[in-house]
Each structure stands twice: as structure tokens, then as C-alpha cells.
C-alpha positions in Angstrom: 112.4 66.7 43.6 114.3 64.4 45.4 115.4 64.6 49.8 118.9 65.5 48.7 117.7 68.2 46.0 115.1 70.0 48.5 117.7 69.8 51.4 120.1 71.8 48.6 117.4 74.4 48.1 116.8 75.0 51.9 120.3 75.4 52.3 120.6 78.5 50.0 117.4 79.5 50.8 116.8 82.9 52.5 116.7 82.2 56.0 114.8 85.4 57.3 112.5 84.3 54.3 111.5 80.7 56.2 111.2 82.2 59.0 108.2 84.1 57.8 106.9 81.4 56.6 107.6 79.5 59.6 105.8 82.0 61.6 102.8 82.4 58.6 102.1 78.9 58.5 102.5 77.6 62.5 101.7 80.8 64.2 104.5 79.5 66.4 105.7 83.0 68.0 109.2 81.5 68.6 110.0 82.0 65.4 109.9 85.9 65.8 111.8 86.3 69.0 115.6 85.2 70.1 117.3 83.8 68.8 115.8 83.7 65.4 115.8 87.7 64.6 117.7 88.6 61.4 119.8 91.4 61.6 119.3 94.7 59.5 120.8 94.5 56.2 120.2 97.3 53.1 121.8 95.3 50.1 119.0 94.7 47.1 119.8 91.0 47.9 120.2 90.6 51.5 123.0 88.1 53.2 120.5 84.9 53.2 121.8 84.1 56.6 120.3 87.1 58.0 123.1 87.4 60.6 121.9 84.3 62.2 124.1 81.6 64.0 125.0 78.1 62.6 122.4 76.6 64.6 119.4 79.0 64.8 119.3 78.6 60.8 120.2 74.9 61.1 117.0 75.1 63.4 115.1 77.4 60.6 116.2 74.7 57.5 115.0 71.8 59.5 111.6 73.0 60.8 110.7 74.0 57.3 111.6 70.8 55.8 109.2 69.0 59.1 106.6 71.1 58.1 106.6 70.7 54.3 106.4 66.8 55.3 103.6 67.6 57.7 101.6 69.7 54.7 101.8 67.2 52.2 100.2 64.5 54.7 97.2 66.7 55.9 98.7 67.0 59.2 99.5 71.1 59.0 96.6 72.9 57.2 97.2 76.8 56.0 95.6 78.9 58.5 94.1 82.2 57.2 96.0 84.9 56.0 97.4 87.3 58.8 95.5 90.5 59.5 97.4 93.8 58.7 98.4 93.8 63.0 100.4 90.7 62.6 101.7 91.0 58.9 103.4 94.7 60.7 105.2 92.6 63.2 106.3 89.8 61.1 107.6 92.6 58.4 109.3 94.5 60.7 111.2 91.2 61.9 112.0 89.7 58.4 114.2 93.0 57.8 115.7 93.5 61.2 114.1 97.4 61.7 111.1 99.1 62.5 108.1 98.9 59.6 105.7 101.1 60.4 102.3 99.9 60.4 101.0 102.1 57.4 102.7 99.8 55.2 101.0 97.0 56.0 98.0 97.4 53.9 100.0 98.1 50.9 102.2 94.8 51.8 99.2 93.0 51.4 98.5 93.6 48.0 102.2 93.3 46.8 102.4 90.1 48.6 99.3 88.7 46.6 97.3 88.4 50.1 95.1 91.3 49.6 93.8 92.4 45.6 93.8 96.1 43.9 90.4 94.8 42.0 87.8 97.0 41.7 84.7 95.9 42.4 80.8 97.2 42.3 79.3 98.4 45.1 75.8 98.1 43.6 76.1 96.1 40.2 74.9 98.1 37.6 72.2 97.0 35.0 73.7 95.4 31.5 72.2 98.2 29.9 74.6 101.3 32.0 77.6 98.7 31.2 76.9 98.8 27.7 76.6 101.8 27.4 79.6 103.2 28.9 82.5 102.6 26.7 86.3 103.4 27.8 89.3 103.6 25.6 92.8 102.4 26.9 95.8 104.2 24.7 98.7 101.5 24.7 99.4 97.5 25.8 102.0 97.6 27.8 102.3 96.7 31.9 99.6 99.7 32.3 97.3 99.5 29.3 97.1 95.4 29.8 96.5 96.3 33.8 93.9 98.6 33.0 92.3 96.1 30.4 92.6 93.3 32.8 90.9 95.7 35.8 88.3 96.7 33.2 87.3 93.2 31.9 86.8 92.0 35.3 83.9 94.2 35.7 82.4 94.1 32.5 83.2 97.4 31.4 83.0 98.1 27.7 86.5 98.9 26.2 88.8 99.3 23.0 92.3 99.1 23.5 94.8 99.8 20.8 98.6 100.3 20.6 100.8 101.6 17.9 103.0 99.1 18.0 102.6 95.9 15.6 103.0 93.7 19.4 102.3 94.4 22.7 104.8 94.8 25.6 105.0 98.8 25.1 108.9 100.1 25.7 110.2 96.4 26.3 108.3 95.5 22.7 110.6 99.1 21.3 113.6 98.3 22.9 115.5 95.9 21.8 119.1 97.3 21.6 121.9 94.6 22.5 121.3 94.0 26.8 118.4 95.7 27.0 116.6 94.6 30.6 115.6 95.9 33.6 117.4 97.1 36.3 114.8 96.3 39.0 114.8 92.7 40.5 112.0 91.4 37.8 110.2 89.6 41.3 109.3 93.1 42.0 109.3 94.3 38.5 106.1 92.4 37.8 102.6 92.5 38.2 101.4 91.7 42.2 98.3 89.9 40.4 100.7 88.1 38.4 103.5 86.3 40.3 106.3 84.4 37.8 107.9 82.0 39.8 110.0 81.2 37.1 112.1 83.9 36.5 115.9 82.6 35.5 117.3 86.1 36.3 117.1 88.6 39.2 117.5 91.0 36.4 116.0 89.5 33.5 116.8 90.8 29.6 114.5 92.1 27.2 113.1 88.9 25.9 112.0 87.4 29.2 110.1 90.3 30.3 108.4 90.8 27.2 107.4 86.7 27.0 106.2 87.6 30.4 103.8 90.6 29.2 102.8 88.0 26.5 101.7 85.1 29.1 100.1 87.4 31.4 98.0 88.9 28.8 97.0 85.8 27.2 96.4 84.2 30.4 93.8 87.2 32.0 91.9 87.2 28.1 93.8 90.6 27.3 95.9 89.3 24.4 93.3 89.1 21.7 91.2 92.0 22.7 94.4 94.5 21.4 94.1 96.1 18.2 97.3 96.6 17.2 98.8 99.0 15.1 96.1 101.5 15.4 97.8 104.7 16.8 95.6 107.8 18.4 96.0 110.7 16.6 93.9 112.9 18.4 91.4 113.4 21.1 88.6 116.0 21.2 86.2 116.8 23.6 82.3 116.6 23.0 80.4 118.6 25.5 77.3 118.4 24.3 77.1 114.7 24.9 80.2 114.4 27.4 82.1 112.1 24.8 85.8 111.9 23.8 86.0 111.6 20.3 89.3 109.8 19.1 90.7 109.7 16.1 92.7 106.3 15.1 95.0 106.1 12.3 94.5 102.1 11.3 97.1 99.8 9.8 95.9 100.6 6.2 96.9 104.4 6.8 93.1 105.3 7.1 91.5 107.1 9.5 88.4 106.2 12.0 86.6 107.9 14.7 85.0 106.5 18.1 83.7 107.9 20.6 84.3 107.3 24.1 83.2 108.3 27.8 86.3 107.7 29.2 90.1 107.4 28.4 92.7 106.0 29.8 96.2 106.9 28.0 98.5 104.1 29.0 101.4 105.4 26.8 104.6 105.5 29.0 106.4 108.5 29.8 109.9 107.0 27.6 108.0 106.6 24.5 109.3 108.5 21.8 113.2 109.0 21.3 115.0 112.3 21.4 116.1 112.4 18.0 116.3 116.1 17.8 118.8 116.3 15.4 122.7 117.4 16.2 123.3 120.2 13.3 124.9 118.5 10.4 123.6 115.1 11.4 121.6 114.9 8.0 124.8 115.1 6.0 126.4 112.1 7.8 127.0 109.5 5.0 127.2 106.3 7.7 124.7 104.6 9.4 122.9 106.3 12.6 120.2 105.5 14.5 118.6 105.8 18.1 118.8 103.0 21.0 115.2 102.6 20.7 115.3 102.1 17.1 118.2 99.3 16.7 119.7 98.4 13.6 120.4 94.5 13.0 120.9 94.9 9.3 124.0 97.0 10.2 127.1 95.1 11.6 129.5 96.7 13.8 132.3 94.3 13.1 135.1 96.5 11.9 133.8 99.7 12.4 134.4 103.1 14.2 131.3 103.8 16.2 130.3 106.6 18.0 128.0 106.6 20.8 126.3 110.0 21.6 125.0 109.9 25.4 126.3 107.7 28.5 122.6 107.2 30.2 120.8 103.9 30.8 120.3 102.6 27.5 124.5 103.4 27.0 125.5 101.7 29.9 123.8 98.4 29.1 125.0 97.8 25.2 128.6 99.2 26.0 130.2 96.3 26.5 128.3 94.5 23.7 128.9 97.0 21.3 132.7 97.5 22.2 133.4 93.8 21.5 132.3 93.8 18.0 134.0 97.2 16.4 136.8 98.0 15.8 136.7 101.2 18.0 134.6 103.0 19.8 134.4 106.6 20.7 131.9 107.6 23.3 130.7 111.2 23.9 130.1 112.1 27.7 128.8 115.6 28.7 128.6 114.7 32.4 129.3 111.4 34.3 127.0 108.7 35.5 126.8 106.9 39.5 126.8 102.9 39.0 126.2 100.4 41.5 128.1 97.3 41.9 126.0 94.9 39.8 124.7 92.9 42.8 123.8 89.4 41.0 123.1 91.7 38.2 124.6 88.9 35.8 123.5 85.9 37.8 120.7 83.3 37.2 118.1 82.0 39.5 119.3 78.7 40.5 117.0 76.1 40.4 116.9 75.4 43.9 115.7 79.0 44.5 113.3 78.0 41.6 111.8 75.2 44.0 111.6 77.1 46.9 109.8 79.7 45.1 107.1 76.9 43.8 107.2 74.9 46.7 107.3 76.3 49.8 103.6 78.7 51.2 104.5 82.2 51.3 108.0 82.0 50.0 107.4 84.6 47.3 105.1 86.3 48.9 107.9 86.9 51.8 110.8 87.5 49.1 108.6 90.2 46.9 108.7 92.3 50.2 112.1 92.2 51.1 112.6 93.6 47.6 110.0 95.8 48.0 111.4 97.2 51.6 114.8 97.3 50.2 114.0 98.7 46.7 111.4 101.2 47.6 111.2 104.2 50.4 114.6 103.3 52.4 116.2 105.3 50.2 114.5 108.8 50.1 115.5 109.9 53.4 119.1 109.8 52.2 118.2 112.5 49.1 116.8 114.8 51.5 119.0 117.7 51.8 120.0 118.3 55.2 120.2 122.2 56.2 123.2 121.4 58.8 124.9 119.4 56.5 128.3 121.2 55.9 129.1 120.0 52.4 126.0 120.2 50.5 127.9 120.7 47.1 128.9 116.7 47.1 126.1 115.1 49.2 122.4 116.0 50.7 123.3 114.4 54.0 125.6 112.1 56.3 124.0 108.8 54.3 124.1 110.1 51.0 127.7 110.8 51.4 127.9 107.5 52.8 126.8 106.2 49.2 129.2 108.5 47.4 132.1 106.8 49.5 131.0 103.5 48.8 130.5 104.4 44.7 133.6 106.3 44.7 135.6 103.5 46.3 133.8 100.6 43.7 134.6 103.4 40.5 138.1 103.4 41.8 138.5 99.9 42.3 137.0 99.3 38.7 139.4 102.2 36.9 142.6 100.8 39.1 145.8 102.2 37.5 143.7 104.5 34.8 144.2 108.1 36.9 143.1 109.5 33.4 139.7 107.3 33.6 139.3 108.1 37.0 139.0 111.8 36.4 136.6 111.9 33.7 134.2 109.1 35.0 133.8 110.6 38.6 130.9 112.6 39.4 130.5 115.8 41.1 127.4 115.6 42.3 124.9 113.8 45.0 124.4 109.6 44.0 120.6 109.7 42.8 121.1 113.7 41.4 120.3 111.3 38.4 118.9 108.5 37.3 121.2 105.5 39.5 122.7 103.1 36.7 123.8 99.6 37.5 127.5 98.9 36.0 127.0 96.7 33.0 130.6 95.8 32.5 131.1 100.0 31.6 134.1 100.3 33.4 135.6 97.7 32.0 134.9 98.3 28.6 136.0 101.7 29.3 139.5 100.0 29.8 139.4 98.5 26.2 142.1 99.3 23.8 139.4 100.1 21.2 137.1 102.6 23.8 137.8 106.3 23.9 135.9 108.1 26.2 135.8 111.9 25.2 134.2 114.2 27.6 133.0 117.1 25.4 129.6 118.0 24.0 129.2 117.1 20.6 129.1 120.6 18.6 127.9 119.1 15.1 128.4 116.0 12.9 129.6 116.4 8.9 129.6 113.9 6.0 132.3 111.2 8.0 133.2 112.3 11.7 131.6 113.9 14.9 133.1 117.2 15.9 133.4 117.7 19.7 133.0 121.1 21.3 137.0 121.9 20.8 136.3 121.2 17.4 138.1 118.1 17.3 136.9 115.9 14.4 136.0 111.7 15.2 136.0 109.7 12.1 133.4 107.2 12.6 131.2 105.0 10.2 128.4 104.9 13.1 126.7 106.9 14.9 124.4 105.4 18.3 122.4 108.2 19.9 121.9 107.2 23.6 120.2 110.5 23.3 116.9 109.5 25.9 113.7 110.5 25.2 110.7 113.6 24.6 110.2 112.8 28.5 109.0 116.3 29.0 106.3 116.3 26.4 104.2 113.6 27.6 101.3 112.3 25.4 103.0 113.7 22.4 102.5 114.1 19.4 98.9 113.0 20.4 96.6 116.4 20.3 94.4 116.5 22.8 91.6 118.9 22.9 89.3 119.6 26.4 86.2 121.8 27.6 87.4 124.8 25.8 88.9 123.8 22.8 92.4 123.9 23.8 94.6 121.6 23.2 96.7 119.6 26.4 100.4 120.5 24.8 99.5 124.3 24.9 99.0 124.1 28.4 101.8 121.8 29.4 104.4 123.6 26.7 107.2 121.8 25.2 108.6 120.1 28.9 106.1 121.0 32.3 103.2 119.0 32.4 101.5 118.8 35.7 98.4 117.0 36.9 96.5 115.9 39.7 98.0 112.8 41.9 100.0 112.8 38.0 96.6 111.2 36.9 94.1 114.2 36.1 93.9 117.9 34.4 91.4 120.6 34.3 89.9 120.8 31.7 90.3 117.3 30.7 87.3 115.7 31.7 87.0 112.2 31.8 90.9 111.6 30.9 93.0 109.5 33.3 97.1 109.6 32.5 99.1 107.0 33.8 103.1 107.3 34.2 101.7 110.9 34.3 103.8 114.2 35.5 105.7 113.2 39.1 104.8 109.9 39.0 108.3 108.1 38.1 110.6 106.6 40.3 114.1 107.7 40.7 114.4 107.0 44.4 113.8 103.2 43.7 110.6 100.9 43.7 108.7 99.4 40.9 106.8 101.6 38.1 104.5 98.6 38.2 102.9 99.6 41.7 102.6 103.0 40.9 100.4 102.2 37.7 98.8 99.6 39.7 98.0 102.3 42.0 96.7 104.9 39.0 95.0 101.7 37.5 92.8 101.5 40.1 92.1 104.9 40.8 91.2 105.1 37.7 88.7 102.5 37.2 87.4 103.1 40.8 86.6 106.7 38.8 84.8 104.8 36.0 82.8 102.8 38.6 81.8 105.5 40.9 80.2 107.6 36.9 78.7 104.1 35.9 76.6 103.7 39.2 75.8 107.3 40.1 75.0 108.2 36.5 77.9 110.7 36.4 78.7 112.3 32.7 82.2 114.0 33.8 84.6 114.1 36.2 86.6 116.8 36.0 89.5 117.8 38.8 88.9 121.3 40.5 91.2 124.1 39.7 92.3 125.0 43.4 92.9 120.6 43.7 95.1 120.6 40.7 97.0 123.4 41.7 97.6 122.9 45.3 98.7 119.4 44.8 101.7 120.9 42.7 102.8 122.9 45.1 103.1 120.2 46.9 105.0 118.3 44.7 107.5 121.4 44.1 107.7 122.4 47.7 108.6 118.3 48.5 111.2 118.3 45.5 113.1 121.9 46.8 113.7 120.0 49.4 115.0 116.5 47.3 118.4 115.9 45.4 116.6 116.5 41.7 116.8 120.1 42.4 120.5 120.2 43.0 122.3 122.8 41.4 125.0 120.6 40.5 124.5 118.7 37.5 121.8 118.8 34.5 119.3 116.1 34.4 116.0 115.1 32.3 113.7 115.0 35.4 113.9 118.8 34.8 112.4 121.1 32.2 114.6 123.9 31.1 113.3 126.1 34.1 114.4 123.8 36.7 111.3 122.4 37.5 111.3 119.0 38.2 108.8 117.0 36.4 109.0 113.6 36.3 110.0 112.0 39.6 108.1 111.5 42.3 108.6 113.1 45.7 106.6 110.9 47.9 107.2 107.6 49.0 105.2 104.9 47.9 103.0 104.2 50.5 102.4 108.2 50.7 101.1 107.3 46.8 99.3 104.5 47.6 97.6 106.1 49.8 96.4 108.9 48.2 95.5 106.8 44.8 93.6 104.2 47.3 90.2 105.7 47.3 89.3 108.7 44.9 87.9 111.4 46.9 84.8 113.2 44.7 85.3 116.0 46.1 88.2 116.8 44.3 86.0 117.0 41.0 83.8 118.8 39.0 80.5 116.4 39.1 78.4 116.9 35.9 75.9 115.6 33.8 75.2 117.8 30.4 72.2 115.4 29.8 70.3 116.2 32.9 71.4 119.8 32.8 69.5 120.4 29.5 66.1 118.4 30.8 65.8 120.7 33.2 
């Protein structure tokens, strides 16, 4: 790249991101002091200025450019990394407020200074290796994690997913807009840094190509067996074995046995296509988000989309250019942010400074992941002097719900009607945040009706609302969501005593320890288990990170002290859910004031998490055996 095209890039670079680099690479302590501190800001994407005058970032631009000069002769060599003391100081200063130092151990790994790999304390011999085999249940972000993790120690391991590719719920989805609505430079793996992204927010087809590289490149990608889907699991006690039954491409059956499992299956796997009454006599074409139809134009037609959720809010806008009208069915309302960049590319200056300059991505994964992650759960807290609890948990939450209110009225300007029916009454976060995908405005369309009224059944041609108004419509979407509740379904899974995991966890309340382990289950570690999503912001790629590790830290401690089972103690199990419910009374998910999938139909909430990240990571850092059943059948009958 030419002088001209890197001064470009330093000009729109992130300025409090040079100056951690700045202050990585020199160990210059100017650069954290007057006048070069940035100033707090909470957006996703912070003001690249970072608050700082003309000539304090003219300073910043030009000493990075001098020192890139002074890399590439040899005269500045990278000095080692910073120890967890410094990295604290330098975090707190790249966001402008107070990082505590807990997080800076955790930093480390996102950052790519510091690894999640498991490794041997004593190496085993080849023959305990070989011996030990582990199944991994699905390829997506977690399964190829826990493959990776696995294949760098030498463990033996099958993994298979049920799906023809890998890629897991970005290889299902495929509905028109489908992508993620965490920046992807955060939404990836910390092992596995893509410095090419051309989004913040990339579609479907990036992040999937992503999946694809990264498995190829870490010798994942050919070990799948795909199309081989788990029917069942049963446990052997006499020889402390999982048996699993596969159903295989051809439609046969097979059984293997295992030591260990880890089910890597997602918790939004399987669409809720419980069906409306009457939907079976509809004569048009319906189908679920998950399950997209491209053999079905929408050009001309009345469509009717079921459900305003996540999945709704992306293909809207898509879908309400191509028919002829649409008619959308809305039993409550949805919060949506402003879509920050949401839309934008990644220049290809910020491409350079991403390649180019030490540290740079390192420095701009943790402003996302300050920004993105535990900021946010103080303001869900409910605040018991609060005096209007019905619309907000506390002074900063109703801060939000002025600043959503004020962008939902700016958006529905001159459309009172719109207005009314689009604005919740409930806390922001009550559910699942949504980023506005153009809703709004297609909302607006001509051709968009919005009806706010359950649906009460569907006949041969229309959609009947609860009033009993009929929709004539040729199409039916259902943004209907997912079995979230009934997690490893329609798997059975059968532990020590013979009965089966969906007994225990009913039709919607699983629980587990740290979301990762069940009595009774020996030997079987969940991932995206019960309470272990994130609806207070972060990645789901350092929370299975996190369960990935614990997990085959689990394996390793069996292999090399000859343990048979593992299985979490009763009194564990259950005091760490009371935890989690006592934390979540406390949390918006239990508001009163709207419905929402992270409950089960008791109230309970079951799929969030209530902690903040580096509460998780910490817990999930280091199993601790005393939190399990030790065993080992084998020795237990020679003596």
C-alpha cells in the first residue's frame, strides 16, 4: 500500500485503538496519560476520535506511522506481551472507565495473547489415548471448537452432524438477510482471528465460508461425518460407555460406543412448527424461517408472516419488496436499536490497519468485547427504589427506553397508528434486543399491514386473527422461533438409572450444572446448555469456548487419573440453580410484563444467563473434582 493509502487508513483509524498499540509496542507511558486519554463512550462502535483534540490524535496518527517505518527496518522490535498488571491499565484507558482487574485474564485469551488450549499435565501413554474415545454431537462454532481442542491432544473422536454441511444454525438458516447481529470481530473464534471481514455485521454466507476456512484450516473439515444424526444415547454401566445410536445417510442404523460425549447441538436447532389448528388445510405454500423456500416466489403474492422475532425483523424488508402485500401478525412488540453500521462495509483502509498494524485487532476485539458484553447487565437489574418498575428496572434502563422510544418515533414519524401498535410496554432487554433491519420502514409500505392479534387458526385460503377476522393470503412464513425449551430433543438420552434426560427436564425446564452437566448423566458434557445464552450481550462464541474447555479439561483430568465417570453431585447441581433462579428474580427476564421464550410456561427462566462473563469464565476456567461423583466400575469389581 502506498504513503498516501496508509496515511488514509490512519486517518479513520480508531485512535484510542493506536494508542494501545502505541503503548503495547514502545512501552512509552505517555501514551496512557494527558493528554492522550479517550473519553468514555458506550456506542457498539465507539467515536474513533475518542474525544481527543485535533492535535493529540494528529500526535497518535503520526507516531504510529514513525513506528511502523521503524518496525519494518529492524529498528523497533515487539517486546513481550504485557502481563495481566499492565494489560488492566491499558484496558481501563482504551475505554475511558474503570476495568477491573478480573478481566484481565479473560482479555488475554479474547485478544489472542493468552490460549483456552488444553494441555497434559503428564502425557499419557498412546495406549490410554487410544483407548478413550469421545463423541462430539454437531459441526458448528462448538462441535468444530471441541474437535479442534480435541485433536490438539490426541484424543480419539467421532464427530457427526445431521446436516449434509457443516456450519450448524448458519448452515440451516438461510432465509433472505439472515446474519448476525453481533459485530462478526467478536462473533468469531479468539483462536481464529479473520482480518478480512467486509462487514461489521456480516450475512449468512460470510460467516458460514468462515466456519468453512477455519475448519479446514485446523484439520476439522474432513474428520466430520455428515449426515449421520444421533438418535439415541444409553448409558452402559457395567463398562462406563455411552452407547449411541446413529442413523447414517442410507437410513440404516449403527452403534458406537463412547466414554465421553460432547453434544454440540445448539439450543435454536429445531423450529417451532407446532402447528396453528387448521394449518394442514391451508392450500398455499407455508413454511418456517429455518426451512426457506426458493422454489416459491413471492412476486405477486399475499404473504403472511406469523411472528415479529429475530428471524422477522431481518427478511421483512426483503420479503415486502417482492409481494404484492404483506400482512404480519404481531402478538406483542419488539425493542430495535438504531442499526449502528449495521448496513456498512469494512473499508479497506480499516482492512489494512487490521493486517498491518501489531495489536490492532487484538485492541479492537476488546473494545467490542467491553462494549458488547457485561456493561449492560447492571442496567436489567431491577432497582427496589426505583418508582416505576412497570416500564423500566432502573434510572439506566429507562435511559434506553427514552432513547428507543425517541428512534421508534423518529422512524414511524406522522404514522400515530404505527406508533401505537409498535411500542412496547415493557423494560428494553425484557426480550431478546433486535437490531432494526429496515422494519420500520417497511412497516410504512403501502403493501405492509401490521395486525396486532394472535392468530386463532388458519383454513383452506386465509389466516383468521383472534377477532375472527379472515387474511386472504397465498403464503404463509412462520417466524414462529424455536423448541428452545426442550434442549437435545428429539435425541433420547438414557443415564445411570435408565431414565431418559427429557423426563427429567419435561417439555421446557432443563437445568444443569455451570449449563454443562446433569446427575445422572455421567460422562455427558452440554454445551449452549440450560442458562448459558446471552441476552444481555456478548458473544455465544466465548461462552462455548469457555464449556469447550471445561469440558476437555474433564476428559484430560479421566485420561490421566484413570477415571471411568464423572458424574456432578446432587447437592452441586441443585445449589447452582438456585443460584441461577435467585440471580434471575432479581434480572428483567422475570418481568411480569410481557411473555418471552427465555421462560418455560412456569415462569422460570431457562435460557439466559445471569452472570456476567467473566463470572462464567471463571467458574468454567478450572473444573473443580470435587463437584463430581469419581468412579471407576472396573476397579470396583476387582476388588
Amino acid at each position: 500500500m502506498s504513503e498516501s493509502l496508509r496515511q488514509a487508513a490512519l486517518r479513520e483509524a480508531s485512535v484510542p485503538t493506536l494508542l494501545m498499540c502505541l503503548a503495547q509496542i514502545t512501552r512509552d507511558p505517555r501514551w496512557l496519560e494527558d493528554p492522550f486519554l479517550p473519553k468514555r463512550d458506550i456506542s457498539i462502535f465507539a467515536e474513533p476520535t475518542g474525544g481527543l483534540s485535533d492535535q493529540a490524535q494528529a500526535s497518535v496518527r503520526d507516531a504510529t506511522s514513525q513506528l511502523l517505518d521503524d518496525l519494518a527496518a529492524g529498528r523497533v522490535k515487539l517486546p513481550p506481551l504485557p502481563t495481566e498488571d499492565e494489560l488492566s491499565r491499558m484496558m481501563s484507558v482504551c475505554v475511558g472507565e474503570k476495568v477491573p482487574r478480573e478481566y484481565a485474564a479473560m482479555a488475554m485469551e479474547e485478544m489472542g495473547f493468552a490460549g483456552r488450549e488444553v494441555n497434559w499435565t503428564q502425557t499419557p501413554e498412546p495406549v490410554k489415548l487410544t483407548a478413550f474415545k469421545t463423541l462430539v454431537i454437531g459441526a458448528g462454532f462448538t462441535g468444530v471448537c471441541a474437535a479442534y481442542r480435541l485433536k490438539q491432544m490426541g484424543i480419539t473422536f467421532d464427530i457427526v452432524d445431521k446436516n449434509s454441511g457443516l456450519g450448524g444454525t448458519w448452515y440451516e438458516n438461510d432465509y433472505p438477510e439472515a446474519g448476525v447481529d453481533t459485530p462478526n470481530h467478536f462473533y468469531s473464534y479468539s483462536f481464529a482471528p479473520n482480518l478480512g471481514w467486509t462487514s461489521n455485521y456480516s450475512k449468512r454466507r460470510e460467516v458460514l465460508d468462515y466456519q468453512e476456512r477455519v475448519a479446514a484450516d485446523i484439520g476439522v473439515r474432513d474428520l466430520i461425518r455428515f449426515g449421520v444424526e444421533v438418535i439415541s444415547l444409553r448409558w452402559d454401566e457395567a463398562d462406563a460407555v455411552w452407547e449411541a445410536q446413529m442413523r447414517l445417510p442410507s437410513g440404516q442404523t449403527e452403534t458406537q460406543r463412547y466414554n465421553a460425549v460432547i453434544t454440540a447441538v445448539g439450543q435454536l436447532n429445531r423450529p417451532k412448527l407446532t402447528l396453528i389448528r387448521g394449518s394442514e388445510r391451508f392450500k398455499g405454500a407455508i413454511w418456517h424461517s429455518a426451512h426457506w423456500r426458493r422454489d416459491v416466489p413471492l412476486a405477486g403474492k399475499r404473504v403472511a408472516v406469523i411472528g415479529t422475532g429475530a428471524s422477522a425483523m431481518q427478511f421483512l424488508r426483503t420479503v415486502a419488496g417482492e409481494a404484492a402485500h404483506v400482512t404480519i401478525f404481531q402478538r406483542s412488540p419488539q425493542w430495535a436499536r438504531p442499526p449502528q453500521d449495521y448496513h456498512g462495509t469494512v473499508s479497506a483502509g480499516a482492512r489494512w490497519l487490521l493486517e498491518n498494524i501489531p495489536y490492532y485487532y487484538a485492541w479492537y476485539r476488546f473494545g467490542l468485547v467491553w462494549r458488547m458484553g457485561d456493561g449492560l447487565l447492571p442496567t436489567v437489574r431491577k432497582d427496589p427504589a426505583w418508582p416505576h418498575p412497570e416500564r423500566a428496572m432502573n434510572y439506566r434502563n429507562d435511559r434506553q427506553r427514552e432513547q428507543l422510544t425517541d428512534y421508534l418515533k423518529q422512524e414511524l414519524e406522522g404514522r400515530p397508528d404505527l406508533i401505537a401498535k409498535c411500542l412496547p410496554d415493557y423494560p428494553p432487554y425484557g426480550k431478546r434486543i433486535l437490531i432494526d433491519n429496515g422494519w420500520y420502514k417497511a412497516l410504512r409500505r403501502d403493501n405492509v399491514e401490521l395486525v396486532t392479534e394472535a392468530v386463532d387458526h388458519i383454513d383452506e385460503t386465509a389466516v383468521v386473527s383472534a377477532s375472527g377476522q379472515r387474511h386472504e393470503v397465498d403464503v404463509i412464513l412462520l417466524a414462529t422461533g424455536f423448541e428452545a425449551g426442550r434442549m437435545l430433543w428429539p435425541m433420547e438420552i438414557l443415564g445411570r438409572s435408565g431414565k431418559a434426560l427429557q423426563a427429567v427436564w419435561g417439555e421446557d425446564d432443563p437445568r444443569a450444572y455451570l449449563g454443562i452437566s446433569v446427575p445422572d448423566y455421567p460422562n455427558l458434557f452440554v454445551t449452549y446448555g440450560p442458562n448459558t445464552g446471552l441476552a444481555h450481550g456478548g458473544s455465544i462464541i466465548l461462552v462455548t469456548e469457555c464449556q469447550v474447555r471445561y469440558a476437555v479439561t474433564m476428559i484430560r483430568e479421566m485420561i490421566e487419573r484413570g477415571i471411568d465417570q464423572v458424574e456432578v453431585k446432587q447437592d452441586v447441581h441443585d445449589r447452582y440453580n438456585e443460584r441461577v433462579d435467585a440471580e434471575h428474580a432479581q434480572l428483567v427476564w422475570t418481568h411480569k410484563g410481557m411473555d418471552t421464550w427465555y421462560r418455560n410456561r412456569k415462569g422460570r427462566v431457562f435460557a439466559p444467563m445471569p452472570f456476567r462473563l467473566v463470572d462464567y469464565w471463571t467458574m468454567t476456567r478450572e473444573p473443580k473434582l470435587g463437584d463430581y461423583q469419581l468412579g471407576s466400575p472396573t476397579r470396583a469389581r476387582a476388588a
